[in-house]
C-alpha positions, 0 to 999 in steps of 0.5 A: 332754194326759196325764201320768204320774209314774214310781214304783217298784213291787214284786211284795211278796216279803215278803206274797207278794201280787200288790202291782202287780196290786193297785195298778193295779186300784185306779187303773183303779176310780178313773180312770172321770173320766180315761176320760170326761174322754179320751173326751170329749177325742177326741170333740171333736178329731173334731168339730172336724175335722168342722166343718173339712170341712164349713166347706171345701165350703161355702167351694169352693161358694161360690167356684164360684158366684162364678165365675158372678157374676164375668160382671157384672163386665167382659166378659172374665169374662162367661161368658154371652156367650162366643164362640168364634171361629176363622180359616182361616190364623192365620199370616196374621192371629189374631182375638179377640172381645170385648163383642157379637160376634155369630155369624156369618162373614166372608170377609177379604182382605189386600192390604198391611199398615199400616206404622207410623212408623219412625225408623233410625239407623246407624254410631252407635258408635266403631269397635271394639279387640280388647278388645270383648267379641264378645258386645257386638258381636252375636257368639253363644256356640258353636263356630266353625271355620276349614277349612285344607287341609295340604299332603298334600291333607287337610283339618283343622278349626281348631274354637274354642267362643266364650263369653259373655265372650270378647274378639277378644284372648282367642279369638285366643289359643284360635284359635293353640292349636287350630291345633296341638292338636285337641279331644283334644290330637292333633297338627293337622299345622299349625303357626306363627302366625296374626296378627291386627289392628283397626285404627283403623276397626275393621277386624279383619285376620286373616294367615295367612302364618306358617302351615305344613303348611297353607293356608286352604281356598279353597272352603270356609274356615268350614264350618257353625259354631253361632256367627256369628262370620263372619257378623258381621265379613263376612269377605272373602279378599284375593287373597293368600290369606294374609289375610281382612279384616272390614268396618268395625265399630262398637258402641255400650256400651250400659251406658256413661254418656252423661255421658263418652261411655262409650257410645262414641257416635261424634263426640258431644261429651258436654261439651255436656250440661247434665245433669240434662235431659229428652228426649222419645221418643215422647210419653215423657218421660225425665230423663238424669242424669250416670249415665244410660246408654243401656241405661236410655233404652231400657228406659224407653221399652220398658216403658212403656205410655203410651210410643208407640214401641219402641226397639231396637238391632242390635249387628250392624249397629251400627243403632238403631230407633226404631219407632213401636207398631201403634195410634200412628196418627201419620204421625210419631214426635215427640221433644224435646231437645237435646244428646243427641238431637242426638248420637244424630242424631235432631234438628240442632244446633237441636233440630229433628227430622230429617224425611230420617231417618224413614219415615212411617207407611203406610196398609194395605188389607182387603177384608172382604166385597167392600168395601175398606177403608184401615187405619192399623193391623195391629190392625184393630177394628170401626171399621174393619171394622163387625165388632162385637165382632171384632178382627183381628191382620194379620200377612202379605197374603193369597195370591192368591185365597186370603182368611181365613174368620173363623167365629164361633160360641156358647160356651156350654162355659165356662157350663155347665162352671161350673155344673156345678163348682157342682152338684158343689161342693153336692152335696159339703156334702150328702155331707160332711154326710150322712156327719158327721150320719148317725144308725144306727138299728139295733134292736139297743140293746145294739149298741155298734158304733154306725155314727152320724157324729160330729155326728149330734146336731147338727140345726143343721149339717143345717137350714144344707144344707135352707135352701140346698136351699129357696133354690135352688129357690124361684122369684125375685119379678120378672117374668123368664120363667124364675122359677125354677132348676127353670125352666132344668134344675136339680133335685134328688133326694135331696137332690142337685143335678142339670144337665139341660145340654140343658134349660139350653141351651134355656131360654138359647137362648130367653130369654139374659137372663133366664137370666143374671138369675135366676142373677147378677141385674142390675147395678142391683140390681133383681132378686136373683138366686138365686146372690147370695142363697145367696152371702148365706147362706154369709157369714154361715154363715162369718163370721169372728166371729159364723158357725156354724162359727166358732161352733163352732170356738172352743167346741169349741177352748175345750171341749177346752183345759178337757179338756186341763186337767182330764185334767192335774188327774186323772192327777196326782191318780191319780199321787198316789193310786198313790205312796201305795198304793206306800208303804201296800204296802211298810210292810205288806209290811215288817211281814209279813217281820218278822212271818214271821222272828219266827214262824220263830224261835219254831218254831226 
């Protein structure tokens, strides 16, 4: 880093000598140290970035082989025993395959799905007021509209858009303005009233008496709505015509306490906790405190994955589900407790387990390749269908006449697309450090446009590239048939790395083990393959402390701290050396006017 101090300077109007010009040729004769000092500065910079460059290619080669060595690892990362598979109708079933799968086809038949152990539990909740939040009870955000017919014979949409946060008092209170005023403050042609009611069954009674101009449309009364509104309450026209009434409806508070039956859980008395207790769902137990709300049982038990069951409930229907996941195998779902299971109905007063509220799990049927098979479950493996490696996700019976085709065939793309990223990330070094390391070799010596790269004195980075270059193709002591990369389709030309796919596929083809091993090794470790032995070299090249390219990080970052003090000292010192040159000028420039008056005079 570089300083300079400002001075004054002058043209010497007394001496008439060119003083500034003067000055700055003496500091530039001087500066020979600050300009090697700058020079050297720079060169290092560059380096430094260089090696920065070429530490990344080594760094990216490095990943893209591991990619390769992560297929000892487990099965799902093993890119030498890819299958790709594929099914006739995947909205009757998906299929996947894991460790073994062989290529192959099968033909498959789905008489009847398996059907897991469910448990249903309605009318849970008090009925609702006209407080409740619609959205609580199921009702979706969106317009909905009552049709009426004025009595010029011309019909007009009474159009209301419901919110999240919507009560049946609070879409009352919209419904009543948009009766006499539309979307665009137009006069409806109506006017009045429509009242409304909730009793104490939840029954939501709308009256259309005090309306005049109009009256509610008797074919159509809700045309097409965005919200379910209607459909929610299940509105009926009383032969009136003056009034629609909604069936019962009930809901439970999902985020209420259990503690005080916030949760509006019909006919439980909470007084019967002895709170903290713990209940048992599905094989999940759950501690209920005085702030537990249902809300939270359910999440629990949907989250959990040792859980056997999800856990659902239908705000329209006022219905709980309990139901058992596809591979829980049991003909039963299984709780413990008491109080609260007994108030969400789920076992008598004694703990016991309602049996007339469950539906037990159901036996499926396949037929794969002529022979019928029995499933217990939707996800079926080859357990049950002797299909090795296959797992079939059921969704639907087959049509008649129609079974699924699985087809499954070798994925060699993932493997060769991966050692292809590893050529490409070595022949990257071999670019990156050809370019940093080229030497310009012109005979020309007093050329001084030299083109050679900013590390091409250094023979260290180069021999690091010719080691791994050797390593890759020299043979691998074991007794594999495929002893060297040369073997199965690599080579190299001008110092590149080269894929010959179809030779790879080849020698995979006839020998897959082998291949694998040469390249990864085995897992026991007694054959090192060529991919582990150049990852070997690589770490120590990039080792954090004692590798090259640390190394070489921290003396050139060393080098040029030095450089940065060194050019401080030096541009001080010429600023110094400028002051004074500065003031050694203007006292001879001082005694040359003086002298210049004095021979004026004299001649006067």
């Amino acid at each position: 880093m570089s300083s300079s101090t400002a001075v004054a300077t002058f043209s010497g109007m007394g001496s008439g000598l060119p003083v500034d010009q003067l000055i700055e040729a003496t500091i530039a004769q001087n500066s020979t140290r600050l300009n090697k000092y700058q020079e050297d500065q720079t060169l290092y910079t560059k380096q430094k970035s260089a090696y920065s460059t070429i530490k990344t290619k080594y760094s990216s080669f490095d990943s893209a082989m591991q990619k390769v060595l992560d297929s000892k690892l487990i099965y799902a990362y093993d890119l030498f025993d890819r299958k790709s598979v594929d099914i006739s109708d995947k909205s009757v079933a998906t299929v996947s395959t894991g460790k073994g799968a062989v290529s192959g086809s099968a033909e498959i038949k789905v008489n009847s799905l398996a059907t897991p152990a469910q448990v249903s539990l309605s009318n849970l909740g008090s009925p609702i007021t006209s407080s409740i939040s619609l959205n609580d009870i199921g009702v979706i955000d969106g317009s909905f509209a009552l049709s009426f017919v004025k009595d010029d014979g011309k019909g007009v949409n009474v159009n209301v858009d419901i919110t999240i946060d919507d009560t049946i008092d609070s879409y009352m209170t919209k419904l009543n303005k948009a009766l006499l005023k539309n979307d665009d403050d137009e006069d409806t042609g109506l006017s009045g009233s429509i009242g409304y009611n909730v009793d104490e069954n939840g029954v939501f009674t709308l009256d259309f008496s005090t309306v005049e101009g109009g009256v509610l449309n008797p074919k159509n009364p809700y045309p097409k709505s965005k919200s379910n509104f209607a459909d929610v309450f299940g509105f009926t026209k009383n032969a009136d015509s003056t009034t629609m009434t909604s069936k019962p409806v009930s809901s439970l508070n999902l985020d209420g306490k259990i503690s005080d039956n916030s949760i509006g859980l019909l006919g439980f008395d909470a007084s019967t906790l002895t709170l903290p207790e713990t209940i048992n769902i599905g094989g999940l137990d759950i501690e209920v405190t005085a702030d537990t709300t249902l809300r939270q049982i359910m999440n629990k038990v949907n989250e959990e994955s040792d859980c056997q069951v999800k856990m659902g409930y239908n705000q329209t229907t006022n219905t709980m589900t309990i139901k058992a996941k596809d591979d829980f195998y049991s003909d039963n779902i299984f709780f413990s407790g008491k109080a609260l299971l007994s108030g969400l109905g789920l076992t008598d007063e004694n703990g016991i387990v309602k049996t007339e509220i469950q539906t037990q799990r159901k036996s499926g049927e396949i037929v794969v390749d002529g022979k019928t098979i029995s499933i217990r479950s939707n996800k079926v493996t080859a357990a049950d269908t002797g299909l090795t490696g296959v797992t079939i996700n059921l969704k639907s019976v087959t049509p008649a006449d129609e079974p699924l085709t699985i087809s499954i065939s070798d994925n060699t793309d993932d493997l060769t697309n991966a050692l292809q990223a590893v050529v490409d990330a070595y022949n990257a070094i071999v670019s990156s450090v050809d370019g940093y390391t080229y030497v310009d070799t012109s005979e020309d010596s007093s050329d001084t446009s030299s083109t050679s790269g900013i590390l091409s004195n250094d023979y260290t980075i180069k021999s690091m590239q010719t080691t791994l270059s050797m390593m890759m193709m020299t043979p691998v002591d074991s007794n594999l048939s495929y002893k060297s990369l040369s073997l199965i389709g690599f080579s190299t030309s001008d110092g590149k790395l080269a894929l010959d796919k179809t030779k790879f596929l080849n020698a995979l083809s006839d020998n897959p083990t082998d291949v694998k091993t040469l390249l990864i090794g085995t897992k026991d470790k007694t054959v090192t393959g060529v991919f582990e032995n150049l990852k070997a070299q690589i770490k120590q090249y990039m080792d954090y402390d004692t590798g090259f390219f640390a190394t070489k990080s921290n003396s050139l970052t060393s080098s040029i701290d030095n450089l940065n003090d060194s050019i401080e000292a030096e541009q001080r010192r010429l600023d110094a050396q400028r002051t004074s040159l500065v003031k050694q000028y203007s006292n001879l420039d001082s005694i040359m006017s003086k002298y210049q008056a004095q021979s004026a005079a004299f001649s006067s």
